[in-house]
N, C-alpha and C positions, 0 to 999 in steps of 0.2 A: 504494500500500500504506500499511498507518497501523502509525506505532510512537509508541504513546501519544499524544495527541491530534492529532498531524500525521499531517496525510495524500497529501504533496507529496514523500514517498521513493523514490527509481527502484529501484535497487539497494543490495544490503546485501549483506556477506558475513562470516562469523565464525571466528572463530579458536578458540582453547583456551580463552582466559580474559579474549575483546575482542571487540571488533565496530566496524567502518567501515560506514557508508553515504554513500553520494550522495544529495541533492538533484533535483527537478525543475531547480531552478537550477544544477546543479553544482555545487556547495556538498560540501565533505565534512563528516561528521561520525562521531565515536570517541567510543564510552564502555568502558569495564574494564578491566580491570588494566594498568598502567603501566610493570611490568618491561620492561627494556634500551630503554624510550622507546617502545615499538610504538604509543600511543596518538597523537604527533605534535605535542605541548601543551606538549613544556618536560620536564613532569616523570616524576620517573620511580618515586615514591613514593605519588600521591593519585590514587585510585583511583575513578574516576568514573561514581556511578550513571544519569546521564543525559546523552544524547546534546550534545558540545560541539564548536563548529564548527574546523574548523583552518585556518588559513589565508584569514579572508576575505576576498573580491574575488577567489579564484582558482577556477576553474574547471576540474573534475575529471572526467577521461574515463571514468577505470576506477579500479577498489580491488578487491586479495584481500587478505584477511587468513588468511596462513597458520596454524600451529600456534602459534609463537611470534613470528610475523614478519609486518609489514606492507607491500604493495609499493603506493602509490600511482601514478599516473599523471595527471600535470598536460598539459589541451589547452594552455594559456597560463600563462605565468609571470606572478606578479602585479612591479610597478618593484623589490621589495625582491626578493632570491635565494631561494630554497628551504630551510627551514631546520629538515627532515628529521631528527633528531636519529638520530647514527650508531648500529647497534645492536650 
């Protein structure tokens, strides 16, 4: 599937006022709004119009993004911990 000029997306899924997708590589990536940290980047004020990766080197099985809420699923942890910002 293509979201803007990549066309190496497996899965997307969207939320209220966000969106997560995977990679062909497993690669996650979040862009929109920031509130309670859903996007997975840190912040939780700057609001992101295009797609930023989370976590690279980690490889990602699944992602929903619910209404307000994001549940990833990591196949493998990358050497540093997960660092999922609590919501």
């Amino acid at each position: 599937m293509q979201i803007g000029t990549d066309t190496d997306w497996e899965m997307v899924s969207v939320g209220n006022d966000h969106t997560l997708a995977t990679k062909d590589d497993g690669s996650l990536w979040t862009w929109g709004d920031p509130v309670s940290g859903k996007l997975g980047n840190g912040s939780f004020v700057n609001e992101e119009d295009e797609p930023v990766e989370i976590q690279p080197g980690t490889t990602w099985s699944r992602v929903s993004a619910g209404g307000a809420t994001t549940s990833p699923r990591v196949t493998w942890a990358a050497p540093s911990a997960a660092a999922w910002p609590a919501s």
